[in-house]
N, C-alpha and C positions, 0 to 999 in steps of 0.2 A: 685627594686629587679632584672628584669629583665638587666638594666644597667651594674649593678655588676655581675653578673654571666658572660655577655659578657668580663668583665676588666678581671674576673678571669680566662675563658678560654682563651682569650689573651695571659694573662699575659705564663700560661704554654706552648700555641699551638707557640709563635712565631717562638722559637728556631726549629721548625720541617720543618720552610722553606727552611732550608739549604738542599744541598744533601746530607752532612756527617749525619743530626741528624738519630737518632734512638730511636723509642721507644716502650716499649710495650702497650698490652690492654687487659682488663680482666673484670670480676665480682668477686664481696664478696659478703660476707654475716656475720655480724656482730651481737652476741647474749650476751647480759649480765646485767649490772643492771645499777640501777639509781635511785639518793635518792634529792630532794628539801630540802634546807636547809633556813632558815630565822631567822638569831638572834636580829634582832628587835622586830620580833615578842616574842620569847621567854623572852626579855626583858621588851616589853610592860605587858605581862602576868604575870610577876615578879612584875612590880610596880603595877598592880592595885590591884592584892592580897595585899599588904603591906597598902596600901591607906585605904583599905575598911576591918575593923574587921569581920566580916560576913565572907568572901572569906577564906575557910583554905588550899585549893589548887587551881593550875592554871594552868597548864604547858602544855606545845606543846612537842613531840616528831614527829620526820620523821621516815620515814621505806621506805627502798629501795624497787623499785617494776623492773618490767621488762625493760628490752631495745631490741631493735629490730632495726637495719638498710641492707636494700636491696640496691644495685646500681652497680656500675663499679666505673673502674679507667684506667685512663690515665698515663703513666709512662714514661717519659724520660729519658732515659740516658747518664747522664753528663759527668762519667769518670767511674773506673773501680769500685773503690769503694761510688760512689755518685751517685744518682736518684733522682730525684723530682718529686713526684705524685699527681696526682689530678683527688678527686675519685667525682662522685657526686650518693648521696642518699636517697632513704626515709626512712626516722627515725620517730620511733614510741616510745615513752619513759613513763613509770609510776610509781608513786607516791603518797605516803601516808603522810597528818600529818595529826596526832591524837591531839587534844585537851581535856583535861581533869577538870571541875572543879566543887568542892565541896565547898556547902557554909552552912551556917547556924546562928541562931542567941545566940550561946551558950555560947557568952563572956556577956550575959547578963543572957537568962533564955531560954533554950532550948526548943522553941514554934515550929519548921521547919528545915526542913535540905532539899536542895534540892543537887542531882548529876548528872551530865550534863555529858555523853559521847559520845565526839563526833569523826567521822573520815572524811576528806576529800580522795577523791581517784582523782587522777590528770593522763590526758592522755592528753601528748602534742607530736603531729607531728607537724614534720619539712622536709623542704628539706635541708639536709646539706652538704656543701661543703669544704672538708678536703684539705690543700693543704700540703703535707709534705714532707720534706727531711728524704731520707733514706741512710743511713750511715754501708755501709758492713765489717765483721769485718774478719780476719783472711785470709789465704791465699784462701782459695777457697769463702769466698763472701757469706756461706751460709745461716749465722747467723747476726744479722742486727738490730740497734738502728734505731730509727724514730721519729720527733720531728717536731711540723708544729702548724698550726692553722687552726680552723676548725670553719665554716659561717655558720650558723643554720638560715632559715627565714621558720617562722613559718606558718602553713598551716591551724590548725586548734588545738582548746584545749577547753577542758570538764572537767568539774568536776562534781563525785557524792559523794553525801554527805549522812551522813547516822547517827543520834542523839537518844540519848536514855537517858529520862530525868525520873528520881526518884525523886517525890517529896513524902515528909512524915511528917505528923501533931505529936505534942507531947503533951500530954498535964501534967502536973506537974512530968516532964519529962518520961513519959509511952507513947507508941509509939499507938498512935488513929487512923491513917488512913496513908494509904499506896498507892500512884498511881504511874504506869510506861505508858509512852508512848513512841513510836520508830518511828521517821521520816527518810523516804525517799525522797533524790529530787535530780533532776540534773540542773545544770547549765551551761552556756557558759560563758570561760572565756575570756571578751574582750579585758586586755589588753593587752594581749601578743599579738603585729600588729609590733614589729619590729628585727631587725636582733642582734643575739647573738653571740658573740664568746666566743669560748673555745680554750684553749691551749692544746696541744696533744703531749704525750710524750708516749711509749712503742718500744716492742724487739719482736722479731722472727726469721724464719727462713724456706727457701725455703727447697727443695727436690722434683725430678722429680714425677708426678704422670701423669701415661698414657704414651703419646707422647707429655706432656709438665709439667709445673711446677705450683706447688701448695702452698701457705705459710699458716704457721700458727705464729698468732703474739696476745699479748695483749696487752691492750693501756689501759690509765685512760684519762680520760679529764677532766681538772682541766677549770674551768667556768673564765671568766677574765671578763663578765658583769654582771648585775643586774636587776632584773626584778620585774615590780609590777603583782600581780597573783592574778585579781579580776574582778568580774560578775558588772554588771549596774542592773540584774535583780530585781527588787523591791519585788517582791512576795517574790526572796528568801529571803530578808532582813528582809520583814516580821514575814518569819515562821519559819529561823534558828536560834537557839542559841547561840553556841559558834563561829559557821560557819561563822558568819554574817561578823568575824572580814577578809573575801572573798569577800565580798560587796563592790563597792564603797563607800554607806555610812556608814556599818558597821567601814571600814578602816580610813573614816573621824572621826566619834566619836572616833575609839583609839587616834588617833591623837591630838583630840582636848582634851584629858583627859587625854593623856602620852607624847605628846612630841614627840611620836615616829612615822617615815613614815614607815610603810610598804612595802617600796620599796626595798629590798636587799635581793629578793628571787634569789637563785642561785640554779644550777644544777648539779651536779656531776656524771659522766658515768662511768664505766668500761667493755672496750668489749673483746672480743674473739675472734676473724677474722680468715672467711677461705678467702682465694683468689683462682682464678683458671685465668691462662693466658690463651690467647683464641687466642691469635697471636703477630707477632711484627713486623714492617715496619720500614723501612730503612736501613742506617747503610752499614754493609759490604755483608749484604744479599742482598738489592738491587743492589748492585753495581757487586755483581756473577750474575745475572741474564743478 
């Protein structure tokens, strides 16, 4: 990690060894959302419903939760209309999939019916490192396309889980006993240990504030890798339900009974960016001096 972050400030500080370069320096602050997506999984939960008569539902849904990124950026200036930036952050991101699933044995003689709901809550920080071209438009340069890719290595990721299981006895089909129980637990998720990229595309637009200049811009980032998003912890394995399929071994039984890897969890952002310049070096300022 540390390797790569060196290539990357390289790669942008070179060009500042000249005496002509120029570039600015600043902070943002970056607020908006972020949804976990996994269509293997909603596909594994597709076939075992089908497989197993019992099973009359199964499904996963996500729900976008927060995003959060703090840092600065680096800004060279290439030409009148071209910049290259490179911001470094800490990103705080969260997420939701629900799991839902209802069974019973009523394709015979309606003896039980159980319902299982469940939700994961997912909070993964990163340090991420954006490096993007910015592309200014019109005669005065105010308003601005931006398009790059962005290095996310991960620092740390939790998940808490939260199950609510109805189980209910029948008997010559009249409802005899009724019980609800509601689990809470958290877990560490281990295997996010390596570096993600996202592709970064959005637009904004400068205007002085103060005695210097401010942007506001919004961007989505579209995910370009995949990730497994799962615990070793055994206890949780133990005592989650639907959860389980967050397990390592939860993830291997899907596996070995669908076919399917659980590996093509991805992430998707959309933020809102303030920026605040805080100064600029080189260029034709140093050279008045």
């Amino acid at each position: 990690m540390k390797k790569l972050l060196m290539l990357l400030l390289l790669t942008v500080l070179i060009p500042f060894s000249t005496d002509s370069a120029e570039f600015n320096y600043g902070v943002n602050i970056d607020l908006g959302g972020s949804a976990l997506t996994c269509g293997n999984l909603k596909d594994a939960l597709e076939f075992s419903q089908l497989a197993d008569p019992d099973i009359k539902k199964y499904t996963a849904k996500g729900t976008p939760g927060f995003g959060f990124e703090l840092g600065g950026y680096f800004e060279y200036i290439i030409s009148e209309v071209m910049d290259l930036r490179l911001s470094i952050n800490f990103q705080s991101i969260r997420s939701t999939i629900s799991i839902d699933k209802i069974e019973d044995d009523s394709h015979t003689v309606l003896t039980w019916k159980n319902d299982i709901q469940s939700q994961a809550d997912f909070n993964l920080r990163f340090i991420s490192v954006p490096i993007v071209c910015k592309f200014k438009l019109g005669e005065t340069g105010k308003v601005f396309l931006l398009g790059g890719l962005e290095f996310k290595f991960p620092t740390s990721a939790e998940m808490s889980s939260e199950e609510t299981v109805v189980e209910e006895t029948y008997t010559l089909g009249e409802l005899t006993d009724s019980q609800s129980v509601t689990l809470k637990y958290d877990a560490i998720i281990d295997s996010l240990n390596t570096t993600m990229t996202d592709l970064i595309l959005g637009a904004g637009m400068e205007f002085p504030f103060g005695k210097s200049v401010m942007e506001i811009l919004i961007s989505i980032n579209v995910p370009l890798s995949k990730k497994d998003l799962y615990t070793f912890n055994p206890w949780f394995h133990d005592i989650a339900e639907n959860n389980e399929v967050f397990t390592y071994y939860g993830r291997s039984d899907i596996y070995q009974d669908t076919g399917k890897s659980l590996d093509d969890f991805t992430n998707w952002s959309l933020f809102i960016t303030a920026t605040y310049r805080l100064g600029s070096i080189g260029g034709s300022s140093t050279e008045e001096e």
